[in-house]
TORKOL-4160 file (C-alpha; in steps of 0.2 Angstrom, whole numbers, padded with zeros to 4 digits, m for minus):
192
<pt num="1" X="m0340" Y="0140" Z="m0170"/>
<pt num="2" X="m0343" Y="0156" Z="m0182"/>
<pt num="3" X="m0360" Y="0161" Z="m0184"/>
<pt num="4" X="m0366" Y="0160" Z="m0202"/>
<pt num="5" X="m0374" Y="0178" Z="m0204"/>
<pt num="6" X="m0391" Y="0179" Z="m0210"/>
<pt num="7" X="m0399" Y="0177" Z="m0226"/>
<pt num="8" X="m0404" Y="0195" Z="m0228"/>
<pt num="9" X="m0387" Y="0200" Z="m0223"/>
<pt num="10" X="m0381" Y="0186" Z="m0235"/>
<pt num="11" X="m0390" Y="0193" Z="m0250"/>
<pt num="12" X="m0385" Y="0213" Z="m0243"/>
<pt num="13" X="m0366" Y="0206" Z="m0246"/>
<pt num="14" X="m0367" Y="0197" Z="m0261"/>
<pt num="15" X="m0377" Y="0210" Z="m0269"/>
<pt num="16" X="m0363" Y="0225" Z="m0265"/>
<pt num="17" X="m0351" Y="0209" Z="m0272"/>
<pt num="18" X="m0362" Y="0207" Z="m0286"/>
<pt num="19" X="m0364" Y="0226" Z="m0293"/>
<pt num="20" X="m0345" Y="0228" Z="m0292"/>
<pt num="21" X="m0344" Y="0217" Z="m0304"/>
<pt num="22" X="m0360" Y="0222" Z="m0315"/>
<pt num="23" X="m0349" Y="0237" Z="m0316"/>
<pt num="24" X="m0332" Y="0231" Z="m0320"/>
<pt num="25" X="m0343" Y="0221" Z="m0334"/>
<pt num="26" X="m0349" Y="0239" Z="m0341"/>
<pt num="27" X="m0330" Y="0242" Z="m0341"/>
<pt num="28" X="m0324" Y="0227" Z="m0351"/>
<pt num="29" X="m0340" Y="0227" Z="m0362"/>
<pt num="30" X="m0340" Y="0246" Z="m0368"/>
<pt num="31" X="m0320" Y="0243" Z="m0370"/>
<pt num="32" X="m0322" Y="0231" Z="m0381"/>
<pt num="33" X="m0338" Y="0234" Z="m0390"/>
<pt num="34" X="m0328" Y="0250" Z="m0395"/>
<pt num="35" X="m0315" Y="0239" Z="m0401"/>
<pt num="36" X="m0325" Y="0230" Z="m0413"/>
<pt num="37" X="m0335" Y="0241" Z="m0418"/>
<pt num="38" X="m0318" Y="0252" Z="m0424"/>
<pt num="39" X="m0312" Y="0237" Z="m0430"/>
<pt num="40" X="m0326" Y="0234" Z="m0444"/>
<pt num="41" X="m0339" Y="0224" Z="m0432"/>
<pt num="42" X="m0358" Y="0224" Z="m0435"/>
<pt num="43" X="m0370" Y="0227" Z="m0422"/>
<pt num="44" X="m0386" Y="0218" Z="m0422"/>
<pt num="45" X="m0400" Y="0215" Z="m0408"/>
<pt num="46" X="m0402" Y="0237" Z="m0402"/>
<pt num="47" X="m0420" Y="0237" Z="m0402"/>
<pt num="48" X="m0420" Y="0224" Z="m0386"/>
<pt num="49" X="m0402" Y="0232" Z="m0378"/>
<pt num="50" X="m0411" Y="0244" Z="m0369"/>
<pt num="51" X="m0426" Y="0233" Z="m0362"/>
<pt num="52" X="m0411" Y="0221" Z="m0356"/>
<pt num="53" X="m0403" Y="0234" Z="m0347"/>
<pt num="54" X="m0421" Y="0240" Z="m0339"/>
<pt num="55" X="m0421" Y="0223" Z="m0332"/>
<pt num="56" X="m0405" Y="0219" Z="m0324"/>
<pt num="57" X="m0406" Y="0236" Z="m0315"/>
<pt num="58" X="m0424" Y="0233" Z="m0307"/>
<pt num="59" X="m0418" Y="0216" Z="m0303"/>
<pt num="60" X="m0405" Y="0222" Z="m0291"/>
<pt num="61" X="m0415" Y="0234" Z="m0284"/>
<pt num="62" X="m0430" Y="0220" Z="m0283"/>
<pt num="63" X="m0417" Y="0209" Z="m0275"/>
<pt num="64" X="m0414" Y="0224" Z="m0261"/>
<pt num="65" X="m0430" Y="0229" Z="m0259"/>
<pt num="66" X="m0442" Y="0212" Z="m0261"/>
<pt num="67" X="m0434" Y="0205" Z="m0243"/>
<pt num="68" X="m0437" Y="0224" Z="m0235"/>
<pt num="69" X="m0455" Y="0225" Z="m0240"/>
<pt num="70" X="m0461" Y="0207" Z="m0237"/>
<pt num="71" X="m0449" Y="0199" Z="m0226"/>
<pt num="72" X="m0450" Y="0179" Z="m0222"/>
<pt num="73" X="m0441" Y="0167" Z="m0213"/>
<pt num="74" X="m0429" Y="0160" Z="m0224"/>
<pt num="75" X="m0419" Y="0144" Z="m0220"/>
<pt num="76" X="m0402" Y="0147" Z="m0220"/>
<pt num="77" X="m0395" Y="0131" Z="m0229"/>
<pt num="78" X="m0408" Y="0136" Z="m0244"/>
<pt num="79" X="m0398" Y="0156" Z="m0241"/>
<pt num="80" X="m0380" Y="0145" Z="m0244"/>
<pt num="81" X="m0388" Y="0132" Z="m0257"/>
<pt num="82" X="m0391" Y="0148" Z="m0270"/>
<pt num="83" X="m0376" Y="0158" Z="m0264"/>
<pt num="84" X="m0364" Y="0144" Z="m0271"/>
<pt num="85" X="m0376" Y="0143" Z="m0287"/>
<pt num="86" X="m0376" Y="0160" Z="m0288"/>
<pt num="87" X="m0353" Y="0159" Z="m0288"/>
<pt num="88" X="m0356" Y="0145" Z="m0300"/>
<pt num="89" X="m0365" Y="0156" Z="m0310"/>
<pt num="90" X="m0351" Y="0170" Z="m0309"/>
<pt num="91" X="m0337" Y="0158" Z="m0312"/>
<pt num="92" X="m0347" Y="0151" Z="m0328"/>
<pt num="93" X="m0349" Y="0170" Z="m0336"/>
<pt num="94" X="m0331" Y="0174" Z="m0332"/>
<pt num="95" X="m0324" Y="0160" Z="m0341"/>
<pt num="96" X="m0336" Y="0163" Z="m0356"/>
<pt num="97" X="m0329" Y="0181" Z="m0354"/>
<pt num="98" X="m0310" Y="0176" Z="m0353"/>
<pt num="99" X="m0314" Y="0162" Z="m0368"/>
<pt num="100" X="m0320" Y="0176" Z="m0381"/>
<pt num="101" X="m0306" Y="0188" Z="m0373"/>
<pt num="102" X="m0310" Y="0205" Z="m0381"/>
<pt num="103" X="m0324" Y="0201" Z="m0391"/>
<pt num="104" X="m0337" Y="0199" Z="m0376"/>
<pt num="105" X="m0348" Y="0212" Z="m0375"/>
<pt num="106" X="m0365" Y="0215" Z="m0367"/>
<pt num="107" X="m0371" Y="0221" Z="m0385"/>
<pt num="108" X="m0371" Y="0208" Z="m0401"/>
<pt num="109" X="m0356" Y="0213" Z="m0412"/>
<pt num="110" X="m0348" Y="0202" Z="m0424"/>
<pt num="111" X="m0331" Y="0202" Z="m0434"/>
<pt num="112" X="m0337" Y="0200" Z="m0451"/>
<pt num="113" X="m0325" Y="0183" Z="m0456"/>
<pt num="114" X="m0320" Y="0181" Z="m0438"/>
<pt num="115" X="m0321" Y="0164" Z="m0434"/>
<pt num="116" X="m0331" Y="0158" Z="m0418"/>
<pt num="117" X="m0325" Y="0154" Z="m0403"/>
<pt num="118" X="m0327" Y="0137" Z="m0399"/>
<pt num="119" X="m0317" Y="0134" Z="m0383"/>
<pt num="120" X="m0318" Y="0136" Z="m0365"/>
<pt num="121" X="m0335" Y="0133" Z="m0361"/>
<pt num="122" X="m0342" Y="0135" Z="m0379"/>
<pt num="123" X="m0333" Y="0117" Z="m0383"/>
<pt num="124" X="m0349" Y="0112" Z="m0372"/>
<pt num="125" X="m0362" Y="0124" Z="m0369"/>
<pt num="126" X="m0369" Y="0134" Z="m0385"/>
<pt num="127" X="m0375" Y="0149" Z="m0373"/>
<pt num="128" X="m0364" Y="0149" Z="m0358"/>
<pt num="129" X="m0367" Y="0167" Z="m0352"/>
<pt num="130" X="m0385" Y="0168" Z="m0355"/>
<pt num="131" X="m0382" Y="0152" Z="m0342"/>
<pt num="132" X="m0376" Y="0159" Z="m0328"/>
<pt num="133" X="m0386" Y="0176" Z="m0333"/>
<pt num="134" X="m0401" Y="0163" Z="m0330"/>
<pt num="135" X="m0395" Y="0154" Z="m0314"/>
<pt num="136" X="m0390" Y="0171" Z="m0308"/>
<pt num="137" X="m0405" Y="0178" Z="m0309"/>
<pt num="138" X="m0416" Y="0163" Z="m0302"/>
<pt num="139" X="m0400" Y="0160" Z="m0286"/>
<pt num="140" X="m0397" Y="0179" Z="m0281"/>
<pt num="141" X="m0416" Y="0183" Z="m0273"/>
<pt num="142" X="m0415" Y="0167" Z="m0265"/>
<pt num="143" X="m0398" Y="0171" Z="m0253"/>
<pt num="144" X="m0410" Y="0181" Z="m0245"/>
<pt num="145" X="m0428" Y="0172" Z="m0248"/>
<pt num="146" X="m0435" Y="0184" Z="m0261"/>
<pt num="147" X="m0445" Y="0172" Z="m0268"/>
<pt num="148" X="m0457" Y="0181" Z="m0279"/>
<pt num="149" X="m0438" Y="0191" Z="m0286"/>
<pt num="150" X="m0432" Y="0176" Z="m0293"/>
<pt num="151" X="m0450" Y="0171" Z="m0299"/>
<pt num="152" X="m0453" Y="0185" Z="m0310"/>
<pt num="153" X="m0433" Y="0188" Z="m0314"/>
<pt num="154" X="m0433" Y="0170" Z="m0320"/>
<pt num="155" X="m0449" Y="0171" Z="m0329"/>
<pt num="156" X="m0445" Y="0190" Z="m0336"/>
<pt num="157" X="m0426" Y="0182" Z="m0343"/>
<pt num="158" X="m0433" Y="0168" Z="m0352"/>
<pt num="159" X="m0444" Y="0182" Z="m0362"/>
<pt num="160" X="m0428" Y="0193" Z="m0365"/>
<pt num="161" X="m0418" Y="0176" Z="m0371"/>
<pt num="162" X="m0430" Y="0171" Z="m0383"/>
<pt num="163" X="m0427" Y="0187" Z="m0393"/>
<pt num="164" X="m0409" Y="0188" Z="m0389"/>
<pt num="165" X="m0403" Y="0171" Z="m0392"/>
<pt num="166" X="m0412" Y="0171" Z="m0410"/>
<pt num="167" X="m0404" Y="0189" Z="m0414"/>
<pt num="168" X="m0387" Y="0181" Z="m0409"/>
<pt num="169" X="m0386" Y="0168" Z="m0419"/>
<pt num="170" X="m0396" Y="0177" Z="m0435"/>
<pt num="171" X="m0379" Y="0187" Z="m0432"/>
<pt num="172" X="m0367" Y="0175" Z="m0431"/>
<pt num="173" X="m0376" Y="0165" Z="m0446"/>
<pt num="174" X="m0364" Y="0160" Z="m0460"/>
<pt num="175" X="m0348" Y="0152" Z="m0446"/>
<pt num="176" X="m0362" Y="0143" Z="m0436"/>
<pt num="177" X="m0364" Y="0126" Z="m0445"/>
<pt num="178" X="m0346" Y="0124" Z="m0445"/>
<pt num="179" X="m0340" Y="0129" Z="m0429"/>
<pt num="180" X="m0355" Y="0117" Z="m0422"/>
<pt num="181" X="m0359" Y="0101" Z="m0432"/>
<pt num="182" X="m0374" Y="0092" Z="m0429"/>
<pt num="183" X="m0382" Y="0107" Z="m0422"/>
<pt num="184" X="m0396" Y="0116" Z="m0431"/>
<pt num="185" X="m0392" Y="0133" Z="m0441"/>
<pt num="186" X="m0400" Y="0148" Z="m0436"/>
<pt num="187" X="m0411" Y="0157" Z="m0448"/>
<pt num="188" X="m0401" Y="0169" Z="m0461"/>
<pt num="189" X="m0394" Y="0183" Z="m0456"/>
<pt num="190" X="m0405" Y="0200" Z="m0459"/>
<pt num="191" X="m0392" Y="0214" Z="m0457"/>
<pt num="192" X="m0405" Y="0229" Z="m0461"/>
């Protein structure tokens, strides 16, 4: 019988796993905010950019240190429930990014007169990145029991998501009745 390694350990793996990816996302999303933007698209949402990319970084760094500083015991059933959330979560933004294809970015930039994508997981989920983002970042410190991490990264997300979701949509404005009947339009759009 293999030995399930611990959670610690857990989170040490899936935290190297996790900022390949983060970088492979810088990748795609400089490559194609470059693309839009040469392409005539209009970036919105710069003032919180920054503050977003803050966050993210002192979460992984919370997530490493949080379990070195105060360790506890950890069960490791709780370590392998929010590992497979925290794959879920992975899954659910890589679909969103395959769906949008070359218009996902980290930053908000719109195709003036593109139409919205409303496939992939969009057909159900109006926000399926900031989704996973949010799973994410509650699952990740609990692989390795850093409880107060995914506290205050949960807590500190929901802050950043209440601006960035509202500046999405502002930006997105005049194609989002159509492309989602029965859901409530966001405010105008303010492009200064």
């Amino acid at each position: 019988m293999t030995k399930v390694p611990s959670p610690v350990t857990l989170l040490r793996g899936y935290l190297v796993l996790l900022l390949a990816e983060r970088l492979v996302e810088l990748v795609v999303s400089t490559r194609n905010a470059r693309r839009s933007l040469a392409a005539g698209g209009v970036e919105s949402g710069r003032g919180h950019y920054r503050v977003m990319v803050v966050f993210h970084a002192a979460f992984l760094a919370a997530c490493a240190l949080e379990p070195l500083l105060w360790p506890r015991v950890w069960p490791r059933a709780a370590s392998l429930a929010a590992l497979g959330a925290a794959l879920l979560a992975m899954a659910l933004r890589w679909w969103a990014v395959a769906t949008l294809r070359g218009r996902w970015s980290t930053r908000i930039v719109v195709l003036p007169g593109a139409a919205l994508v409303t496939g992939g997981p969009y057909r159900l989920l109006r926000h399926p990145n900031y989704l996973a983002v949010l799973v994410e970042l509650l699952a990740v410190p609990l692989i390795g029991g850093a409880v107060i991490t995914a506290v205050l990264a949960t807590l500190g997300n929901l802050l950043l998501l209440a601006v960035r979701i509202p500046a999405e949509e502002r930006a997105l404005g005049v194609g989002w009745p159509g492309a989602h009947p029965g859901r409530p339009a966001p405010p105008p759009r303010d492009v200064t």
